[in-house]
Backbone as CSV, one residue per row, in Angstrom:
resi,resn,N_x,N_y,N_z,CA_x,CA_y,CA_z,C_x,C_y,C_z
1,UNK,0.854,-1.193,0.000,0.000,0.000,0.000,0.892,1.246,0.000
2,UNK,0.313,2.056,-0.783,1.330,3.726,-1.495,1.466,4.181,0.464
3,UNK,2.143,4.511,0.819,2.337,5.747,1.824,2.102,7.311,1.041
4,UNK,0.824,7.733,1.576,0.728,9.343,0.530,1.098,10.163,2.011
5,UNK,1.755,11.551,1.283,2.334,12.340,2.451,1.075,13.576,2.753
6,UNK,0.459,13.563,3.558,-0.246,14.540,3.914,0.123,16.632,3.214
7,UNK,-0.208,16.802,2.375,-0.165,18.235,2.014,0.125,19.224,3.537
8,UNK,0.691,20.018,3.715,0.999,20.748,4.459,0.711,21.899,4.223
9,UNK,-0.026,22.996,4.647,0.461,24.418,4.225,1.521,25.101,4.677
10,UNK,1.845,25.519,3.328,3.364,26.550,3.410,2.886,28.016,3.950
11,UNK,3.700,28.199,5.235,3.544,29.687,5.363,4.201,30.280,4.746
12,UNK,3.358,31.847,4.695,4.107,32.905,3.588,5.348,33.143,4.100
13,UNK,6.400,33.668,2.680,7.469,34.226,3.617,7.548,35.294,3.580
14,UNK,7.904,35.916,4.599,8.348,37.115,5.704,9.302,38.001,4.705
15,UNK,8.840,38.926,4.256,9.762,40.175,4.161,10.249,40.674,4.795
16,UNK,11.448,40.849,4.348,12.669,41.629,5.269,13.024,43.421,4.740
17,UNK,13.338,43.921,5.464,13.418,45.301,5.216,14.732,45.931,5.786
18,UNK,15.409,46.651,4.775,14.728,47.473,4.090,14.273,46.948,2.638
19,UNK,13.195,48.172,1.819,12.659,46.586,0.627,12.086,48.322,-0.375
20,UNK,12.698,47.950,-1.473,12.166,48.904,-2.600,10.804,48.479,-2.969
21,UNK,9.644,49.450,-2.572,8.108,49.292,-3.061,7.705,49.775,-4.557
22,UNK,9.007,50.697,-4.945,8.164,51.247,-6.268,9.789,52.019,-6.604
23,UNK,9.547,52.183,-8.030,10.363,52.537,-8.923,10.134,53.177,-10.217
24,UNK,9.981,54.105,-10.870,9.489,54.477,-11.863,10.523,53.968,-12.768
25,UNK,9.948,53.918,-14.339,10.308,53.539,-15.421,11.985,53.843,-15.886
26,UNK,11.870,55.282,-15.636,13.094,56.308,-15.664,13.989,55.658,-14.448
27,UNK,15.035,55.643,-15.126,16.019,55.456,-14.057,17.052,56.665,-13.498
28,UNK,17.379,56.317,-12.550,18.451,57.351,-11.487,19.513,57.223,-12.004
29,UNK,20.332,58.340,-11.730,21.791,58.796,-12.599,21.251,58.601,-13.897
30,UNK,20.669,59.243,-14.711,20.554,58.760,-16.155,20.880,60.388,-16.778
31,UNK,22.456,60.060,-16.994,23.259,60.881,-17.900,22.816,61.022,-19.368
32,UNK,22.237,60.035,-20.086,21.885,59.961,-21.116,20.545,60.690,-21.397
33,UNK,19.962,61.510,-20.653,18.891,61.701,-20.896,18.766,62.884,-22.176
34,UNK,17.825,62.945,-23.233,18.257,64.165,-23.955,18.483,65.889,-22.847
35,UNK,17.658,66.086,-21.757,18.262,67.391,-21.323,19.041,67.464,-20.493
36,UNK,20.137,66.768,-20.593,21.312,66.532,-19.989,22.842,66.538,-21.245
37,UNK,22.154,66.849,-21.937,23.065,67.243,-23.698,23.587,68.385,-23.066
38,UNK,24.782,68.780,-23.790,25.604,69.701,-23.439,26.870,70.130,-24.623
39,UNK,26.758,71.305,-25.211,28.272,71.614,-26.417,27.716,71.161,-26.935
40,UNK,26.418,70.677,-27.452,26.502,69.593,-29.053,26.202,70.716,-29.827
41,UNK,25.538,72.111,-30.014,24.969,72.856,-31.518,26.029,73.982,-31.297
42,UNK,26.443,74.334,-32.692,27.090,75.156,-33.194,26.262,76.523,-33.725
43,UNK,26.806,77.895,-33.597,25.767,79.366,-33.649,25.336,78.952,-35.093
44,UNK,25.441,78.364,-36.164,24.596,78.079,-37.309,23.477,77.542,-36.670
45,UNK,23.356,76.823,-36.291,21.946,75.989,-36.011,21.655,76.182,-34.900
46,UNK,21.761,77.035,-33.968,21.069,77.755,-32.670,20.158,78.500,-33.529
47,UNK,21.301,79.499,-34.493,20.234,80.427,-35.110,18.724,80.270,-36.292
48,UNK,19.417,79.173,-37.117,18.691,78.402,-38.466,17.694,77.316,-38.096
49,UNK,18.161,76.448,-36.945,17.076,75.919,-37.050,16.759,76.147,-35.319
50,UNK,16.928,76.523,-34.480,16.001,77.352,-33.372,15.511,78.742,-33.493
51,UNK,15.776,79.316,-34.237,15.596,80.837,-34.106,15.997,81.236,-32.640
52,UNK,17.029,81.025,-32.063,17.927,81.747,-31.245,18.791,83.033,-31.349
53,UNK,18.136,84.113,-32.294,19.074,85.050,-32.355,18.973,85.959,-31.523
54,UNK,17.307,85.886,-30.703,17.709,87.686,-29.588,17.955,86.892,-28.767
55,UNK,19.200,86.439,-27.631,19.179,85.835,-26.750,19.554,86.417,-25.420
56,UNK,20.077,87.106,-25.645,20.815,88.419,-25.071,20.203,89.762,-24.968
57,UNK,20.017,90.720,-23.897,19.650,92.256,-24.205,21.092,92.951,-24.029
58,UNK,22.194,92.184,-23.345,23.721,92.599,-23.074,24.634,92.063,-24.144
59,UNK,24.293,91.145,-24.476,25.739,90.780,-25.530,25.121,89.775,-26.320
60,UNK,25.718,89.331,-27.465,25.637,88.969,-28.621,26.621,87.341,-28.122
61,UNK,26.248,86.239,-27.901,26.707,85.422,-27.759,27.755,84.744,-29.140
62,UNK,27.217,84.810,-29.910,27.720,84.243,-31.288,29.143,85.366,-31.835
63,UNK,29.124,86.497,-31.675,30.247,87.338,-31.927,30.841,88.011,-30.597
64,UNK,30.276,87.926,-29.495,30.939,87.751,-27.988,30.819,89.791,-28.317
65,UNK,30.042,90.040,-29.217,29.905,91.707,-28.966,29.231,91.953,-27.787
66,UNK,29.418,93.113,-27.149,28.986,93.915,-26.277,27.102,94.643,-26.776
67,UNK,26.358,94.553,-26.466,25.192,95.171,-27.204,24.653,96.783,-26.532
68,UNK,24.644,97.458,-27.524,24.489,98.889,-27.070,22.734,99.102,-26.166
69,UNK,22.698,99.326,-24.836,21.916,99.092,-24.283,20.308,100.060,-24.759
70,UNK,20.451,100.960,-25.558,19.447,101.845,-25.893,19.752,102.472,-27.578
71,UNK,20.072,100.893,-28.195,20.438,101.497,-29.558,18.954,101.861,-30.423
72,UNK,18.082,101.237,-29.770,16.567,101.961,-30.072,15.971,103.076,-30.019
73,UNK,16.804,103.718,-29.213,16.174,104.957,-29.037,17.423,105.506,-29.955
74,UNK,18.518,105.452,-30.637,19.480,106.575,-30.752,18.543,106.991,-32.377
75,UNK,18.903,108.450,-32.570,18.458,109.081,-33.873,19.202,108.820,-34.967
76,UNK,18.048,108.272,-35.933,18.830,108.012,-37.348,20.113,108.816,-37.624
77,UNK,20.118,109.707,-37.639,21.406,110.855,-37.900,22.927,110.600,-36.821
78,UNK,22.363,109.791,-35.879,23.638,109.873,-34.993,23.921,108.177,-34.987
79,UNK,25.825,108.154,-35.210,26.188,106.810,-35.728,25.559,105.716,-34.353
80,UNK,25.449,104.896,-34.238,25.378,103.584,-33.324,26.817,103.253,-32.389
81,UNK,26.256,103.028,-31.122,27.942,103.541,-30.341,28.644,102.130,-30.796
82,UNK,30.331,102.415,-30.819,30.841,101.197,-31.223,30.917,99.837,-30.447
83,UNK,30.525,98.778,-31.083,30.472,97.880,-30.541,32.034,97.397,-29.732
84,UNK,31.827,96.706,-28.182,33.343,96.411,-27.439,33.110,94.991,-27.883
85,UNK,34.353,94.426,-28.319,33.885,92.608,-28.205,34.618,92.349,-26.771
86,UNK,34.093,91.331,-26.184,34.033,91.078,-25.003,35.050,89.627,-24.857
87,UNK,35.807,89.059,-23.345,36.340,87.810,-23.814,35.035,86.528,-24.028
88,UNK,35.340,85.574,-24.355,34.260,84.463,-24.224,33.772,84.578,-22.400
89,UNK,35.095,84.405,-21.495,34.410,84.367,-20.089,33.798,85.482,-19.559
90,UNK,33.478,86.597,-20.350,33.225,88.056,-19.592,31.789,87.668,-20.111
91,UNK,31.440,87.733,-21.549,30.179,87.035,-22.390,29.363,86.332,-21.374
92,UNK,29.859,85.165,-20.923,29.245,84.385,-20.278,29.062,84.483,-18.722
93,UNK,29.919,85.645,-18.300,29.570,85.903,-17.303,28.114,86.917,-17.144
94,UNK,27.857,87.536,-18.344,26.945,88.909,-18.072,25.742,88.112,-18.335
95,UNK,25.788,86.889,-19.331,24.367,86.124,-19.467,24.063,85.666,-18.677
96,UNK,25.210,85.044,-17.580,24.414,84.054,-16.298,24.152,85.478,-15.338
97,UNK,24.630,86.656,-14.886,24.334,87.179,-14.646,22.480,88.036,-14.957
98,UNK,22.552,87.959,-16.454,21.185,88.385,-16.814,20.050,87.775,-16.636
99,UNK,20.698,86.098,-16.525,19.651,85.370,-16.112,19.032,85.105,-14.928
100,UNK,20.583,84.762,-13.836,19.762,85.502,-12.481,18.922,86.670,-12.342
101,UNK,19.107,87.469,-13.187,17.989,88.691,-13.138,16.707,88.803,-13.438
102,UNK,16.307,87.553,-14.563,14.928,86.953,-14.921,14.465,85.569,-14.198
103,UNK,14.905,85.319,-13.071,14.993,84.146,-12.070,13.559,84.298,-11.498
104,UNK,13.459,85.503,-10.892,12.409,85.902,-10.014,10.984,86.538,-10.320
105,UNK,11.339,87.211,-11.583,9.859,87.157,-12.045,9.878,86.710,-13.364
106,UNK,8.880,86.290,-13.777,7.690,85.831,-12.389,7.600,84.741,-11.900
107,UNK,8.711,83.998,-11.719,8.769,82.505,-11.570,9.075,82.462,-10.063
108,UNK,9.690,83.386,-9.530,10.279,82.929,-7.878,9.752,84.052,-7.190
109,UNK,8.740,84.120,-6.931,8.295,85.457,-6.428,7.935,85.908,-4.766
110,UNK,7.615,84.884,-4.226,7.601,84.879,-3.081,8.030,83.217,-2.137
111,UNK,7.616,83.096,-1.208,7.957,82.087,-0.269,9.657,81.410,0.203
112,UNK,9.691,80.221,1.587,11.361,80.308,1.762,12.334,80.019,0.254
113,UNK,11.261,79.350,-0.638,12.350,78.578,-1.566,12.274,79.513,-2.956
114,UNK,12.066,80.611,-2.655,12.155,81.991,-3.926,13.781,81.890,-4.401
115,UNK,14.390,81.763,-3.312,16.293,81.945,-3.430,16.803,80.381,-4.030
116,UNK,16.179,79.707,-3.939,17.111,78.040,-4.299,17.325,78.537,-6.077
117,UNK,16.912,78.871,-6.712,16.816,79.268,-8.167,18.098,79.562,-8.488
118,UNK,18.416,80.735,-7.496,19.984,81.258,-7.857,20.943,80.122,-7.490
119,UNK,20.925,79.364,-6.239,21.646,78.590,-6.037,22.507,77.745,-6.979
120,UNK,21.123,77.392,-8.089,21.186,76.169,-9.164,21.720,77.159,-10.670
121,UNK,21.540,78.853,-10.463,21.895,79.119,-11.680,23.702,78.737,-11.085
122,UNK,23.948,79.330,-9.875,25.211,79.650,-9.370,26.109,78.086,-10.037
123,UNK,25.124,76.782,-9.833,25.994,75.318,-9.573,25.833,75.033,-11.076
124,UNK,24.913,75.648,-12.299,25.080,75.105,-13.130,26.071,75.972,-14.110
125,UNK,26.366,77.290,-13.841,28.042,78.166,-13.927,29.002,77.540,-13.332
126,UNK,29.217,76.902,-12.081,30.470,76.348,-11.609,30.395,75.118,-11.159
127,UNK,29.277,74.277,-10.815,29.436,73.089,-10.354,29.912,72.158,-11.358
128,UNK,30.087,72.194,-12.431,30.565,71.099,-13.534,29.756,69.955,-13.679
129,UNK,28.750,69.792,-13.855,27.748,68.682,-13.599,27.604,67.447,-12.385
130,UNK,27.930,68.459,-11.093,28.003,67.646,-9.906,26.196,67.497,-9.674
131,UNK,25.877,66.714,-8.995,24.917,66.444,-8.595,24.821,67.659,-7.450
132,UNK,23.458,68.330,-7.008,22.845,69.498,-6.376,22.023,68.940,-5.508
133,UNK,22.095,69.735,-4.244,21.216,69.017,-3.391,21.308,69.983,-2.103
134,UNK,20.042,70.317,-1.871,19.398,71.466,-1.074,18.550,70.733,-0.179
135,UNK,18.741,71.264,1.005,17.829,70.869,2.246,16.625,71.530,2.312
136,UNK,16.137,72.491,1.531,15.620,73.130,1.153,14.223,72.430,0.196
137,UNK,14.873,72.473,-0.734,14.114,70.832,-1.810,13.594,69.912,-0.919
138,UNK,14.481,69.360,-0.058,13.877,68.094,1.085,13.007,68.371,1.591
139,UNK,13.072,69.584,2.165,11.718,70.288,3.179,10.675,70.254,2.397
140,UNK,10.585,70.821,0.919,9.657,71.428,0.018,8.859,69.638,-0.355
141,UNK,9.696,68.597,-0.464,9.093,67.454,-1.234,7.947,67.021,0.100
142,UNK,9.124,66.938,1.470,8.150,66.531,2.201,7.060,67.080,2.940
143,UNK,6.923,68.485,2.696,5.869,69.600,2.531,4.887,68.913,1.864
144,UNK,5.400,68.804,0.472,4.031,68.333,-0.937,3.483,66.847,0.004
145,UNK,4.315,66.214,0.350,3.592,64.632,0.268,2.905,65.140,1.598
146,UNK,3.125,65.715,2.990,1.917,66.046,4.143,1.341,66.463,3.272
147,UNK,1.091,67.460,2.833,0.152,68.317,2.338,-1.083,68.209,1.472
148,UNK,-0.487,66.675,1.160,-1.323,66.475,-0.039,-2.721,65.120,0.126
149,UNK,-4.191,66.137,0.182,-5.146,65.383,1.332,-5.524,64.434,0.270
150,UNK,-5.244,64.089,-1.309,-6.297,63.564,-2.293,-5.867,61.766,-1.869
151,UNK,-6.465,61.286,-2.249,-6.804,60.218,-2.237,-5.660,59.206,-2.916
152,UNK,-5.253,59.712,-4.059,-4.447,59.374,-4.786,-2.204,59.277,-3.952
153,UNK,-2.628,60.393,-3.061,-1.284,60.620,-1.730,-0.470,58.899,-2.068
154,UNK,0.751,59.113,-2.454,1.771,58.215,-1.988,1.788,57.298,-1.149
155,UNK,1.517,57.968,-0.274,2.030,57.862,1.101,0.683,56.968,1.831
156,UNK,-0.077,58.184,1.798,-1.208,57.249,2.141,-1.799,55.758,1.644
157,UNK,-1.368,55.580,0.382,-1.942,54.536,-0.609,-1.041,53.108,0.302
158,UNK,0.425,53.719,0.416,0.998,52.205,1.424,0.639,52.116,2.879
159,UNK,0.463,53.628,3.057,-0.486,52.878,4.294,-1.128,51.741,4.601
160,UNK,-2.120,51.979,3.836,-4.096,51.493,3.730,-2.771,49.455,3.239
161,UNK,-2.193,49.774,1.943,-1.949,48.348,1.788,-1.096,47.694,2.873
162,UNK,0.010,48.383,3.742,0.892,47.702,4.273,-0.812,47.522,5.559
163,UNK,-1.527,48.080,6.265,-1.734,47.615,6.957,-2.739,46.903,6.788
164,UNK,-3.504,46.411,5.158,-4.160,45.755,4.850,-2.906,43.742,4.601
165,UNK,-1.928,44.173,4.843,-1.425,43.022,4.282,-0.713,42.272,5.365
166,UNK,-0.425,43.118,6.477,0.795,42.735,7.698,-0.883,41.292,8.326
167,UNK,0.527,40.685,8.615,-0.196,39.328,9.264,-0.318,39.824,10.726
168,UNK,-1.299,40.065,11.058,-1.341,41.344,12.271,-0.962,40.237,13.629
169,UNK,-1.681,38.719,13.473,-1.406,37.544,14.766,-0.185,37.270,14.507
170,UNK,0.685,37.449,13.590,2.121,36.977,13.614,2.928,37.785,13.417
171,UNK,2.312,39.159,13.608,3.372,40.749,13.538,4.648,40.483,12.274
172,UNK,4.399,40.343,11.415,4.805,39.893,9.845,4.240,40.062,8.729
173,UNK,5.062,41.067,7.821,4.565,41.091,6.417,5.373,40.145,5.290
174,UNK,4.199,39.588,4.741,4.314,38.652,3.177,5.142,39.409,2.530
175,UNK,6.008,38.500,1.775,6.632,38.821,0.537,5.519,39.670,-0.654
176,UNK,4.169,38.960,-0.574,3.521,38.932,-1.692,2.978,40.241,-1.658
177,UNK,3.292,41.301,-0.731,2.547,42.374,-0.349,3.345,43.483,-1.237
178,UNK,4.639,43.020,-1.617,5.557,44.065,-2.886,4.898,44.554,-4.319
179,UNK,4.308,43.111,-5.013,3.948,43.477,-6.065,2.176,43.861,-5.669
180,UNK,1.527,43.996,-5.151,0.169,44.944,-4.499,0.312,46.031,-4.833
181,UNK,1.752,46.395,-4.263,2.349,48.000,-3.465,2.533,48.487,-4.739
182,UNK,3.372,48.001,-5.356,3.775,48.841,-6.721,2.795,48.858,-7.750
183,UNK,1.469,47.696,-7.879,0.340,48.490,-8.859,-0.475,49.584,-8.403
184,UNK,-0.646,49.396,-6.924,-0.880,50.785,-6.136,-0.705,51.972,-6.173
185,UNK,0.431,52.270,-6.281,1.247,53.648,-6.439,1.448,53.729,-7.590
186,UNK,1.884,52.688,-8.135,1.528,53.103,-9.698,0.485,54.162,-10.345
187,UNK,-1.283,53.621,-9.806,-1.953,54.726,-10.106,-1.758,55.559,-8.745
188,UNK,-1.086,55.971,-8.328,-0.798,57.239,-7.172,-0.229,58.223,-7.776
189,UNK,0.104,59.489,-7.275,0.183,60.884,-7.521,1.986,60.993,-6.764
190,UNK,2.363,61.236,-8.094,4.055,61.131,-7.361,4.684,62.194,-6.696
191,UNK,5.388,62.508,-6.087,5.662,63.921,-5.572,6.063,64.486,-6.617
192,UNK,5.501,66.444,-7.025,5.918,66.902,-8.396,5.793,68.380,-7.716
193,UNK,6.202,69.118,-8.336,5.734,70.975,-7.898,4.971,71.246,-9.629
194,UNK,3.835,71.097,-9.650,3.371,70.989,-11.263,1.864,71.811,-10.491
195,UNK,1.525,72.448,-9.144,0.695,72.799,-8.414,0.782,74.504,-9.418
196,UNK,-0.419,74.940,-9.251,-0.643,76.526,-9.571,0.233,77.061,-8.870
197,UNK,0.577,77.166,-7.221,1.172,77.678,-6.823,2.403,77.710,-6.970
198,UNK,3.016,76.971,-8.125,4.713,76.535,-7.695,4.957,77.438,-8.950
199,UNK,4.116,77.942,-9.869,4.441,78.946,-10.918,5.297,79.990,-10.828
200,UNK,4.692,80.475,-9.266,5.643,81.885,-8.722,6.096,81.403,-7.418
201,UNK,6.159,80.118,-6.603,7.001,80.299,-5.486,8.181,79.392,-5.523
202,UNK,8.884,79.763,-6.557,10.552,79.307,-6.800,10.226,77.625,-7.055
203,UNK,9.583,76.572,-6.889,9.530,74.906,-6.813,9.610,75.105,-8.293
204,UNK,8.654,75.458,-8.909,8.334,75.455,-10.771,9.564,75.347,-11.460
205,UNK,9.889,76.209,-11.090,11.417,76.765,-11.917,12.148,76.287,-11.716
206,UNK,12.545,75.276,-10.484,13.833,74.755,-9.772,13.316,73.196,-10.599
207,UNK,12.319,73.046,-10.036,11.714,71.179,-10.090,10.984,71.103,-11.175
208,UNK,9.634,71.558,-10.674,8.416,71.248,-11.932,8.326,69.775,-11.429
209,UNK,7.946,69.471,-12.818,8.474,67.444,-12.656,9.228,66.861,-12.922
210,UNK,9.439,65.659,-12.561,10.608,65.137,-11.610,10.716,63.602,-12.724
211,UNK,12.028,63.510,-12.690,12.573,62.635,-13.955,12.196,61.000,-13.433
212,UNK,13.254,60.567,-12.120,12.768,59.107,-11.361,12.730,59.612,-10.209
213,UNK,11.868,58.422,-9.028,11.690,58.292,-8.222,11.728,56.509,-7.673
214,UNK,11.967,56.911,-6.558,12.180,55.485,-5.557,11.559,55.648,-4.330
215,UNK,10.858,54.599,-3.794,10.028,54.538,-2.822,10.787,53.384,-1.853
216,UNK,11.255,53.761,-0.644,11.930,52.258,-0.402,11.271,52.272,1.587
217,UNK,10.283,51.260,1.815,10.056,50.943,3.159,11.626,50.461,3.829
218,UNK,11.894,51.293,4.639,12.983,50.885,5.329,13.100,50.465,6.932
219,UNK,11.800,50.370,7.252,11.519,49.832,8.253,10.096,49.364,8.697
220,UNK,9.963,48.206,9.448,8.584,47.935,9.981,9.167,47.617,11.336
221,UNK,7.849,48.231,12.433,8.597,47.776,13.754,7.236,47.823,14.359
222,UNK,6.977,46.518,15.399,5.466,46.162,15.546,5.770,46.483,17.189
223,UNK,4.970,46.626,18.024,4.847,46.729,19.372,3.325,45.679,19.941
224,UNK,2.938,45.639,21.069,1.810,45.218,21.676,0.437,45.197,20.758
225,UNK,0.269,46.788,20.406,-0.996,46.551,19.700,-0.603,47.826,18.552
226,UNK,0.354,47.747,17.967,1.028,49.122,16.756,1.466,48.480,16.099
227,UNK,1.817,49.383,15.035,3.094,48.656,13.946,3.295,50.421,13.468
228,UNK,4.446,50.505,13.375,5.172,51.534,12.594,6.092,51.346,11.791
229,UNK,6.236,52.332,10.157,6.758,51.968,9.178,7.924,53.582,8.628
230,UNK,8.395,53.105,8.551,10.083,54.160,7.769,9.608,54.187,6.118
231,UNK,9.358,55.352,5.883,8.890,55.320,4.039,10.055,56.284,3.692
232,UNK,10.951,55.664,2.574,11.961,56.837,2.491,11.627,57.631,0.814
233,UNK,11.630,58.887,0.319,11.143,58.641,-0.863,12.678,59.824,-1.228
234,UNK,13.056,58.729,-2.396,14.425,59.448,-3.217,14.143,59.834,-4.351
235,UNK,14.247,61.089,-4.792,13.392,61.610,-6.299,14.963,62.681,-6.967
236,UNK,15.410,62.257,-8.704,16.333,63.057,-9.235,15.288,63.914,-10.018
237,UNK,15.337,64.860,-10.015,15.045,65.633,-11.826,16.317,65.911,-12.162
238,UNK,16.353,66.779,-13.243,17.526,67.227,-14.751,17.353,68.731,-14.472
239,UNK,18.438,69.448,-14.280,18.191,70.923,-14.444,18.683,71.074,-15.212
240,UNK,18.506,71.042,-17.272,18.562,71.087,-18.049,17.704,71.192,-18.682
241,UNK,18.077,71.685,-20.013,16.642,71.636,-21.466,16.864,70.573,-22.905
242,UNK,15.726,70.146,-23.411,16.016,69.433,-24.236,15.674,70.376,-25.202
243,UNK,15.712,69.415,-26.434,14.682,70.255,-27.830,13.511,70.709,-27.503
244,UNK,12.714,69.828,-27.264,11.035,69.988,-26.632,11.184,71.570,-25.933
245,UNK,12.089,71.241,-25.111,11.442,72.411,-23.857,11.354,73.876,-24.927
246,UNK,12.532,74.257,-25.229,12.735,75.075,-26.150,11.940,75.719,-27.108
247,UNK,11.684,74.292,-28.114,10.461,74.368,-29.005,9.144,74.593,-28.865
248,UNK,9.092,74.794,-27.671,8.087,75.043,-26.888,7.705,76.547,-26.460
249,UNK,6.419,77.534,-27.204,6.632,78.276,-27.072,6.473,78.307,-25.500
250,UNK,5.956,77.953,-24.538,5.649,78.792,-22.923,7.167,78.908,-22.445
251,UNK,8.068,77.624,-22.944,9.060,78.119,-22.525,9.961,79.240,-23.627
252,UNK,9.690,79.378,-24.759,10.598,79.672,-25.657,10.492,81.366,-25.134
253,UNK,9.114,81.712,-25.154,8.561,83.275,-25.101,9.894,83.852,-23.980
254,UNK,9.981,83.059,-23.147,10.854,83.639,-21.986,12.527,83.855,-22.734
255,UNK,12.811,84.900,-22.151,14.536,85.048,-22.090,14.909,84.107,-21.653
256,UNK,14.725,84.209,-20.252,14.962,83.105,-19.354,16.044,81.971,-19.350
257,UNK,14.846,81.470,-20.585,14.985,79.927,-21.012,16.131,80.099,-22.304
258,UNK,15.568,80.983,-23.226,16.737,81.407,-24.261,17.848,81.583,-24.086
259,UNK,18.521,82.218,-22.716,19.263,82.237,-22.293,20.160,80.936,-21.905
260,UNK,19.481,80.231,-20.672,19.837,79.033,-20.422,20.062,78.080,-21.618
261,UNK,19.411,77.744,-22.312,19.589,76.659,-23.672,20.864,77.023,-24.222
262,UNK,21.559,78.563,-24.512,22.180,78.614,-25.144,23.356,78.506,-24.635
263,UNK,23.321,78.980,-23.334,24.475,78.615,-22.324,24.974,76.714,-21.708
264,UNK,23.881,76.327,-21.875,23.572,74.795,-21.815,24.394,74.062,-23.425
265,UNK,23.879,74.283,-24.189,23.952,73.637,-26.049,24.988,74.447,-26.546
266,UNK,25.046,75.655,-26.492,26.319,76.194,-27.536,27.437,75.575,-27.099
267,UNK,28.069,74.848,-28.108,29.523,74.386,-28.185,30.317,75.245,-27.833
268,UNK,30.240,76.379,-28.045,31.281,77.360,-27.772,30.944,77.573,-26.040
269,UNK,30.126,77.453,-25.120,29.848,77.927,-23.884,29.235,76.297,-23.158
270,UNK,28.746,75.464,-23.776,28.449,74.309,-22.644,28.900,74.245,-21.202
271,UNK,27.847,74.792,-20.682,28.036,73.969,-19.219,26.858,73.158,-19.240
272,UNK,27.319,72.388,-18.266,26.825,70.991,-18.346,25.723,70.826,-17.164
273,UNK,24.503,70.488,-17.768,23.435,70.098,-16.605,23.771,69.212,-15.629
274,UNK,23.003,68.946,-14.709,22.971,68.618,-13.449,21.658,68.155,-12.900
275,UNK,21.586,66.959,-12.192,20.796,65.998,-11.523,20.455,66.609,-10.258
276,UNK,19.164,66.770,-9.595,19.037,67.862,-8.386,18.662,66.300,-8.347
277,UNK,19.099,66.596,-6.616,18.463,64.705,-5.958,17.905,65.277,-4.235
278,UNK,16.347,64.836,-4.163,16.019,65.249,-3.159,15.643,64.505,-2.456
279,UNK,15.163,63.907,-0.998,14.997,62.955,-0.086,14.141,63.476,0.845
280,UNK,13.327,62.211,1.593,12.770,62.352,2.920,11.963,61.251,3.304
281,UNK,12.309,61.224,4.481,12.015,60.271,5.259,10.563,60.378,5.799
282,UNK,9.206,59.693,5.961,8.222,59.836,6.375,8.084,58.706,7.262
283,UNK,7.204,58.801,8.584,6.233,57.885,9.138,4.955,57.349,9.076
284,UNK,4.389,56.611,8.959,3.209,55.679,9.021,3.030,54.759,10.058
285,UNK,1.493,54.067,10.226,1.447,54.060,11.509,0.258,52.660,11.823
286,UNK,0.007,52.214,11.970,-1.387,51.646,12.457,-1.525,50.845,13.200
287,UNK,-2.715,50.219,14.154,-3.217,49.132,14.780,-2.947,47.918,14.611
288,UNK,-2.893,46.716,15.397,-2.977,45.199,14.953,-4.392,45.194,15.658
């Protein structure tokens, strides 16, 4: 007679933490991105095929001339004052200069993070494409995610699942509770400054939206009748421009931006964009 072995149930296994819940498509450090280009166009094709020629109200990037500040008003009859040519580093000093000067309106107009703008014109003139990173930004991301009551919240969405999934009699969460989490947040609302308000209080201009993000639970810790959870959320954007942005009149209309692109793309002036990387740590909380 067969000996049959009695079926057993397998308990789930136990996730260990710390444990990545979500990941967007885009990946981190991604140098390759198109607005992270830098030196590739030459003043033929800034001008021919962007129409980049007023870029400047101070100087003439392409002939490094000096530009006569009120040659509009002078009278036909009286010559045009002579143009100074300038060195390449003096050039490029008066544009990043001009551009800090169109920083603030109307894009940074009030609140603490009106000033981070200059910071990033300052790091993308001298930082050499180091990665940027403001405590400032940190405050501002984890501002947006409290702040934010909709339904759709990050934050809230792993709540509701981690404490829909923790084996509450055996103070233990399933493996199987990872892939839940990430179709979850998937349809969730990622941290972004893309709000009306971030138009004029410096986030718009610095962030806007945000290239990848990482969601990583880095802790679960259960007590008597609690459980508390460590949500860490790591987010890069690009403080750079691609074609798009450019081609784009909302951004094109601006100096601003004319400015930056050309200081960004002209071969003759490339500096090189830069990865802003911001962080924060949140708590969550619930019952067994």
């Amino acid at each position: 007679m067969d000996e049959r072995v009695a079926d057993t149930p397998v308990a789930p296994q136990v996730q260990h933490f710390p444990c990545v819940v979500y990941e967007t498509q885009k990946k981190m450090d991604d140098y390759q991105a198109p607005d992270m280009r830098y030196g590739d166009l030459n003043a033929h094709r800034l001008m021919t095929y962007y129409g980049l020629t007023d870029v400047s109200t101070l100087v003439d990037p392409y002939t490094l001339q000096q530009l006569p500040g009120n040659s509009v008003h002078v009278p036909v009859y009286q010559p045009l004052p002579k143009r100074v040519t300038l060195s390449r580093g003096e050039c490029t000093r008066r544009m990043f200069n001009e551009m800090r000067s169109l920083s603030h309106m109307p894009f940074s107009l009030y609140g603490p993070y009106r000033y981070v703008i200059n910071e990033m014109i300052d790091h993308l003139q001298y930082g050499h494409g180091q990665v940027f990173r403001s405590p400032l930004l940190n405050q501002a991301i984890k501002e947006q995610i409290t702040q934010d009551s909709s339904a759709d919240n990050t934050l809230k969405i792993i709540e509701k699942v981690l404490d829909a999934t923790i084996v509450k009699s055996k103070k233990t969460v399933p493996t199987s509770f990872k892939t839940h989490m990430q179709e979850r947040i998937s349809g969730g609302r990622l941290p972004k400054f893309d709000r009306l308000e971030d138009r004029a209080n410096g986030l718009g201009i610095t962030v806007h939206d945000t290239w990848a993000t990482y969601i990583t639970i880095t802790s679960v810790v259960f007590s008597t009748t609690s459980w508390k959870a460590s949500v860490h959320y790591r987010i890069q954007d690009h403080f750079g421009l691609d074609d798009d942005d450019i081609m784009n009149w909302e951004f094109r209309q601006w100096r601003f931006f004319r400015l930056w692109f050309v200081l960004q793309r002209y071969s003759a002036m490339a500096h090189r964009p830069f990865i802003t990387e911001m962080e924060t740590t949140m708590e969550i909380a619930g019952t067994l």
